[in-house]
C-alpha positions as a printed NumPy array, in Angstrom:
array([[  0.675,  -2.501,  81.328],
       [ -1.822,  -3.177,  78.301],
       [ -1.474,  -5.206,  75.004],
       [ -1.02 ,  -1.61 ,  73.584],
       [  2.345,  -0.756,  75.448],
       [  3.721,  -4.004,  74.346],
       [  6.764,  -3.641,  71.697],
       [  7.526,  -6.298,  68.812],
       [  8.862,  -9.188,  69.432],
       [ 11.583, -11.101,  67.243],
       [ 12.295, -15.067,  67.773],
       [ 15.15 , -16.86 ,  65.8  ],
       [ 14.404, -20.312,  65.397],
       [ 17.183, -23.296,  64.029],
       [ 16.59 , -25.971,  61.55 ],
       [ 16.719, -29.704,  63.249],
       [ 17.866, -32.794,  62.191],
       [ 15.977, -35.567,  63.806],
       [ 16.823, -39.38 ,  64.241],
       [ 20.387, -38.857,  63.374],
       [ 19.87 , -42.379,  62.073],
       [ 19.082, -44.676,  65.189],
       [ 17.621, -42.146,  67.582],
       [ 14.31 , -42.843,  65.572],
       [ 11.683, -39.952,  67.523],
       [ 14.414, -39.491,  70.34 ],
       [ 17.425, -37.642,  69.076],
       [ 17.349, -34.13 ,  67.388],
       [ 20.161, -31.68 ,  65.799],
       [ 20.054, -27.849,  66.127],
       [ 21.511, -26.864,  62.418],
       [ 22.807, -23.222,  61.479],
       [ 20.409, -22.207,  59.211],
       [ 17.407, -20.247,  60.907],
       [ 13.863, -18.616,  60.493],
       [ 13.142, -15.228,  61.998],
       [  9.595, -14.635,  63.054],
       [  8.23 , -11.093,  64.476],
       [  5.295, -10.514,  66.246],
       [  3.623,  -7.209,  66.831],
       [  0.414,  -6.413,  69.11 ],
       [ -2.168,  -4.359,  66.761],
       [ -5.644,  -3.308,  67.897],
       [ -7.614,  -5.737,  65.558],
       [ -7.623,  -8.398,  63.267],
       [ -4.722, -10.395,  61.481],
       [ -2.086,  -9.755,  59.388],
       [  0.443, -12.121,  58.136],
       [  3.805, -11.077,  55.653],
       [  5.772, -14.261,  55.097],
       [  8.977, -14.007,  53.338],
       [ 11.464, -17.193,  51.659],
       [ 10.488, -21.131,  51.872],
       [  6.202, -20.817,  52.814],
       [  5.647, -17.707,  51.334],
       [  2.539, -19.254,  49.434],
       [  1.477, -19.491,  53.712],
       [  1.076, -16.245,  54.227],
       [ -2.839, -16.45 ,  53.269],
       [ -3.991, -18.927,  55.765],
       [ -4.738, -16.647,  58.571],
       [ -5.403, -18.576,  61.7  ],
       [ -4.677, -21.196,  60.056],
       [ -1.035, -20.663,  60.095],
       [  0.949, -22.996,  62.025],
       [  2.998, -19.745,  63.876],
       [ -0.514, -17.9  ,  64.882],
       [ -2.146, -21.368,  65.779],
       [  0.904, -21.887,  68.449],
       [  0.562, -18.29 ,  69.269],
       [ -2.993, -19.177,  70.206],
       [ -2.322, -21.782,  72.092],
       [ -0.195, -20.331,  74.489],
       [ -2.226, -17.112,  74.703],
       [ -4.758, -20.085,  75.775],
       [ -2.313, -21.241,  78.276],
       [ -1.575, -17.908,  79.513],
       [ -5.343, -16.656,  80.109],
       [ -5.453, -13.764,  77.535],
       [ -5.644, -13.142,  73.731],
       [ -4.05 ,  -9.849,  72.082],
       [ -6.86 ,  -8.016,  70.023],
       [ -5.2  ,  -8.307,  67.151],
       [ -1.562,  -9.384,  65.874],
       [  0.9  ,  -9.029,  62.614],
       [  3.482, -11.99 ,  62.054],
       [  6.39 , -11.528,  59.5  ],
       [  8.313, -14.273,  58.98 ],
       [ 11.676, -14.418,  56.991],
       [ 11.547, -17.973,  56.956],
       [ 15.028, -19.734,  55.341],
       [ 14.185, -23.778,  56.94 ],
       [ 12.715, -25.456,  53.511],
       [  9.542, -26.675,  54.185],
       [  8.769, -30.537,  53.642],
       [ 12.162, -31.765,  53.834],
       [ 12.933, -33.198,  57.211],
       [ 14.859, -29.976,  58.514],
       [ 12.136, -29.51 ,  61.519],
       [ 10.257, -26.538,  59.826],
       [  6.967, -27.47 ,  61.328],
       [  8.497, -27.423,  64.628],
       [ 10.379, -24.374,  64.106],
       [  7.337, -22.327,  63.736],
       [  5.442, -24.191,  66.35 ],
       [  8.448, -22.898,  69.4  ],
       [  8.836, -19.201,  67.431],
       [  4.979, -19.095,  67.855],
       [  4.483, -20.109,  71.802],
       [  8.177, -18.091,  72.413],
       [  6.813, -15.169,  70.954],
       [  3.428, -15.07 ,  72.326],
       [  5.092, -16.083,  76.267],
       [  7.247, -12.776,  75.685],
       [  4.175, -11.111,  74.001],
       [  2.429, -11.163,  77.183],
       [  4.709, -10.328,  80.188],
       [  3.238,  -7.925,  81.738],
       [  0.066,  -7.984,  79.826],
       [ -3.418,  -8.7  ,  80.922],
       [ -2.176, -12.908,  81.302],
       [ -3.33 , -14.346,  84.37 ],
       [ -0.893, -17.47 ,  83.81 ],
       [  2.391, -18.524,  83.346],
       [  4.498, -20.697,  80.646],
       [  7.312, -22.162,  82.034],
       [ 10.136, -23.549,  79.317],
       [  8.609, -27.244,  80.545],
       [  4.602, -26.009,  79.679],
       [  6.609, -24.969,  76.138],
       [  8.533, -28.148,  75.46 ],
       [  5.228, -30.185,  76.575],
       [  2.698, -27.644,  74.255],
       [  4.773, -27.957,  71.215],
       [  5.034, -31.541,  71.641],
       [  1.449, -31.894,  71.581],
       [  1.122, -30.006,  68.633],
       [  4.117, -31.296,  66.902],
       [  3.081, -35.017,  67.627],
       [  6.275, -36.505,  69.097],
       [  8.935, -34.281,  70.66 ],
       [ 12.631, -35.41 ,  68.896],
       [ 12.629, -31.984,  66.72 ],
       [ 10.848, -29.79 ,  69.281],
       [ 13.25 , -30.229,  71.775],
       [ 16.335, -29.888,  69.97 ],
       [ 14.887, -26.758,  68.227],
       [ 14.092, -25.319,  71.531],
       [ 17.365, -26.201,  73.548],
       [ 19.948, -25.959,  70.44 ],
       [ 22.999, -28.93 ,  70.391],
       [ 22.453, -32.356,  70.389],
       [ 19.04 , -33.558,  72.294],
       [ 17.47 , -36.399,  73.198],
       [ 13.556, -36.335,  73.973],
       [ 10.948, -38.556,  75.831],
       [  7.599, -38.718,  76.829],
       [  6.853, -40.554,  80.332],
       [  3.686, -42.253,  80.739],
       [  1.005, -39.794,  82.046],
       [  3.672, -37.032,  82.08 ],
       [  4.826, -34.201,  79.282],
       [  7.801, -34.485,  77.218],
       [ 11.593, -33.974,  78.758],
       [ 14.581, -33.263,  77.251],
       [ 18.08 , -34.05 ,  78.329],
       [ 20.733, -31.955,  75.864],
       [ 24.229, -32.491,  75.208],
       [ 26.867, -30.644,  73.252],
       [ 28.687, -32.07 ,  70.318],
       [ 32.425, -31.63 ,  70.038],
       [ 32.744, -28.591,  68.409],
       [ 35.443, -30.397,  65.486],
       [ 31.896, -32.057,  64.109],
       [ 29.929, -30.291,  61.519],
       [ 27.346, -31.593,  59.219],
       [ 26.978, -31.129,  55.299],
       [ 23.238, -30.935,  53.932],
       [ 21.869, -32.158,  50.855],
       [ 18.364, -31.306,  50.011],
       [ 16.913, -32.403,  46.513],
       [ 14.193, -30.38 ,  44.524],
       [ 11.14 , -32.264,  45.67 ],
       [  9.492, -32.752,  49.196],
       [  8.089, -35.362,  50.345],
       [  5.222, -35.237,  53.171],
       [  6.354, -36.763,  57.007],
       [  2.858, -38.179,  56.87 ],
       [  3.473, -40.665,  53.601],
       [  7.164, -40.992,  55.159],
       [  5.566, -42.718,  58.313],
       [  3.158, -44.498,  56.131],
       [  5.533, -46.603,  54.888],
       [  6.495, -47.906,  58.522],
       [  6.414, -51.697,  59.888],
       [  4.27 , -51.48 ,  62.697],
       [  6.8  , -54.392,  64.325],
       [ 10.358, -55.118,  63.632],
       [ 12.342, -57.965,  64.613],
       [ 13.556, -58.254,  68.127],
       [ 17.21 , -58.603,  66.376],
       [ 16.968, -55.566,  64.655],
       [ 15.479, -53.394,  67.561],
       [ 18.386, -54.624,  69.725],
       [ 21.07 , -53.694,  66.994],
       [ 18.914, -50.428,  67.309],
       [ 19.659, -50.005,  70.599],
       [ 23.353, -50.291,  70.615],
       [ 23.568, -47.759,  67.792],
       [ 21.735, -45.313,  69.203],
       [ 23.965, -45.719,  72.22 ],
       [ 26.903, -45.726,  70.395],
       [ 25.741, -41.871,  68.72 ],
       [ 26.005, -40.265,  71.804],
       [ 29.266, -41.466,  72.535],
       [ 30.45 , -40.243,  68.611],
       [ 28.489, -36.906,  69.043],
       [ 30.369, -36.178,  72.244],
       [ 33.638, -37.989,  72.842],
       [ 34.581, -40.214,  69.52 ],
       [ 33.702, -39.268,  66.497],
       [ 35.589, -42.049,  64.577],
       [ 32.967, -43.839,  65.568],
       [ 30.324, -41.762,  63.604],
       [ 30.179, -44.236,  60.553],
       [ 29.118, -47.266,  63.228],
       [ 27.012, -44.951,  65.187],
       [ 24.966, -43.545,  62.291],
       [ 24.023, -47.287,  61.462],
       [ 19.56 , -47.663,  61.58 ],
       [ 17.811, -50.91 ,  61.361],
       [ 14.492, -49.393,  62.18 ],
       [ 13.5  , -47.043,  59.298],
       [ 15.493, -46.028,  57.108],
       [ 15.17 , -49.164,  54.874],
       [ 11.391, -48.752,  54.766],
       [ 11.279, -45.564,  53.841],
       [ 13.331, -46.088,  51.2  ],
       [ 10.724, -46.766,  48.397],
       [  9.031, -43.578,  48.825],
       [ 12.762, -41.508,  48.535],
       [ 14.688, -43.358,  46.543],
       [ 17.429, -41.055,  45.347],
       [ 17.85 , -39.875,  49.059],
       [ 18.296, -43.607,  49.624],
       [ 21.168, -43.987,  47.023],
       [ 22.773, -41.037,  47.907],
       [ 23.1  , -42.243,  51.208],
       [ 24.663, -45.57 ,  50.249],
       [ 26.885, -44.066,  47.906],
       [ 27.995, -41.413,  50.369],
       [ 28.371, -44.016,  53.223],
       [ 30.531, -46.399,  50.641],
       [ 32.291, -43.47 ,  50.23 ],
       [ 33.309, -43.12 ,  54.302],
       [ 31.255, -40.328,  55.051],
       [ 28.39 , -40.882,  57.983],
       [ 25.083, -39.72 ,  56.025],
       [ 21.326, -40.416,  57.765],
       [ 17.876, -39.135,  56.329],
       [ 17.32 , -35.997,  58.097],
       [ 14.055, -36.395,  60.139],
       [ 11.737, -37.709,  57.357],
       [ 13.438, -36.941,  54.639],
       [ 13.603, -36.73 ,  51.75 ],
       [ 16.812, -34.559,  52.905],
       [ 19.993, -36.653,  53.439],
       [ 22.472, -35.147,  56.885],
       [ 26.272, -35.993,  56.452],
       [ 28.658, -35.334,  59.243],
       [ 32.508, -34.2  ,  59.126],
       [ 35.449, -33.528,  61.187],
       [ 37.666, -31.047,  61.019],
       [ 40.858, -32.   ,  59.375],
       [ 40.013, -35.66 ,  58.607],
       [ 38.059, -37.474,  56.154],
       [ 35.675, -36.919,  53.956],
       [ 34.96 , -32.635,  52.994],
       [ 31.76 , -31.032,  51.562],
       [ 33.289, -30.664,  48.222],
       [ 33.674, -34.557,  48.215],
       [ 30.002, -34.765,  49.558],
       [ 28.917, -32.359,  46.737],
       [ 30.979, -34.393,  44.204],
       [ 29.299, -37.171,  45.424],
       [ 25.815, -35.3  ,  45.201],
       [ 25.702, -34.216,  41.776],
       [ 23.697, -31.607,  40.088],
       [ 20.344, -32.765,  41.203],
       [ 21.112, -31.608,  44.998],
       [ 21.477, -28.627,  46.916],
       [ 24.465, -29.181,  49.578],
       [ 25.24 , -26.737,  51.933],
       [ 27.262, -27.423,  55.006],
       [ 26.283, -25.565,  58.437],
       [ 27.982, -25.323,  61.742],
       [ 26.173, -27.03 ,  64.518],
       [ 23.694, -24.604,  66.909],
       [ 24.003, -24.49 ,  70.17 ],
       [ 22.112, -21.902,  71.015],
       [ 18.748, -23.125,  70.104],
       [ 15.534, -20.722,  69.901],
       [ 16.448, -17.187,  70.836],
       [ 14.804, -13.889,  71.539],
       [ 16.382, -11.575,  69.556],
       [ 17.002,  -8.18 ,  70.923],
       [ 14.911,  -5.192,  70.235]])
């Protein structure tokens, strides 16, 4: 078979939470809210149509974050296409913590893997090579994996090996509510603003929330409020978002388990069916200046859509 008898191919990609609080670069949420990217084999050149949050992207050419993961596993795999059109109907919002970045890093090495079966590739890409690829592009794996896997992950990086993934599945009564205000703010000035120590005391506190958050997730989510607890950045980056900080401590004075999602500047609230806190109260709580949607909890993680 050549590049030329190769169909489109469609990838659905989930937002991710990452951090969840504690799991600071370890833990990552699949959210319901998804962008589609398609990827088409044409005899020359590029051609990019991108559609919803990043349209202004659609100008960057191989420069854009999809085709330069495309690339990369094409370079894994042995071959490059002649020539390929991306459209993307992209609904993550970009620069908000919600794993956008990473989304279009695993749509781009998913689509190019199914791109070339059965093409001129002389190589393979196992779902390890993509997990340890899009780490390396990504920079740390926490959003990566749980965008690739769906559910509730938790990512690390052995010494002198790639990055692994162990996922779990969070009671399906758990659903999160998110609030996303009208201006991003860049991961890069978010991890600026980072200790490069913290006290032994607080990393061991740390430890026994992030503990603890696997145990809510899973088995007892009355213990979400505790579990959500961070003593390792939150509080710094708080300067640089500052109404994502108060809206946090008003929604957690108000009983309801809110985090910064990934790097903010987006906040992440979780509920449970038929107690506490609802997403009207969240909203209530939010006020005008904040966009609060809630979304079911993916499971499914990066899928190949059917032709």
């Amino acid at each position: 078979m050549s590049w030329a008898d190769i169909g489109p191919v469609t990838v659905r990609v989930p937002a991710t939470s990452a951090n969840l609080g504690p799991g600071f670069d370890s833990f990552g949420l699949a959210l319901g809210r998804y962008d589609l990217v398609t990827a088409r084999i044409r005899p020359e050149g590029l051609a990019i149509e991108v559609t919803g949050a990043g349209a202004d992207t659609a100008g960057a050419g191989e420069q854009h974050l999809v085709v330069r993961a495309m690339r990369t596993a094409f370079a894994h795999l042995g071959a490059q296409p002649p020539g390929l059109a991306l459209t993307c109907v992209n609904e993550i919002p970009q620069g908000f913590g919600l794993g956008s970045s990473a989304g279009a890093i695993v749509a781009g090495l998913l689509a190019a893997r199914a791109l070339a079966v059965g093409s001129l590739a002389v190589g393979s890409l196992a779902d390890e090579d993509v997990l340890r690829l899009a780490t390396r592009m990504e920079g740390h794996p926490d959003n990566v994996a749980a965008c690739l896997a769906g559910g509730l992950t938790i990512a690390w990086t052995p010494e002198a090996q790639g990055a692994r993934v162990a996922r779990l599945t969070p009671l399906p009564g758990i659903g999160a509510v998110l609030c996303v205000p009208g201006t991003p703010v860049l991961t890069s000035t978010a991890r600026a603003v980072l200790p490069a120590e913290v006290p032994h005391a607080a990393a061991a506190a740390n430890s026994a929330r992030a503990a603890l958050l696997v145990a809510a997730l899973t088995a007892r989510p009355d213990l979400l409020m505790d579990a959500t607890e961070d003593f390792l950045h939150q509080r710094y980056r708080a300067p640089a978002m500052p109404a994502t900080a108060a809206l946090i401590d008003a929604l957690r004075a108000a009983g309801v388990p809110a985090v910064v999602s990934g790097a903010g500047p987006s906040a992440l609230a979780f509920v449970q069916d038929g107690t506490g806190p609802k997403a009207g109260d969240i909203t209530a709580i939010a006020g005008p200046d904040w966009q609060v949607q809630p979304l079911a909890i993916d499971t499914s993680g990066a899928t190949i859509l059917p032709a």
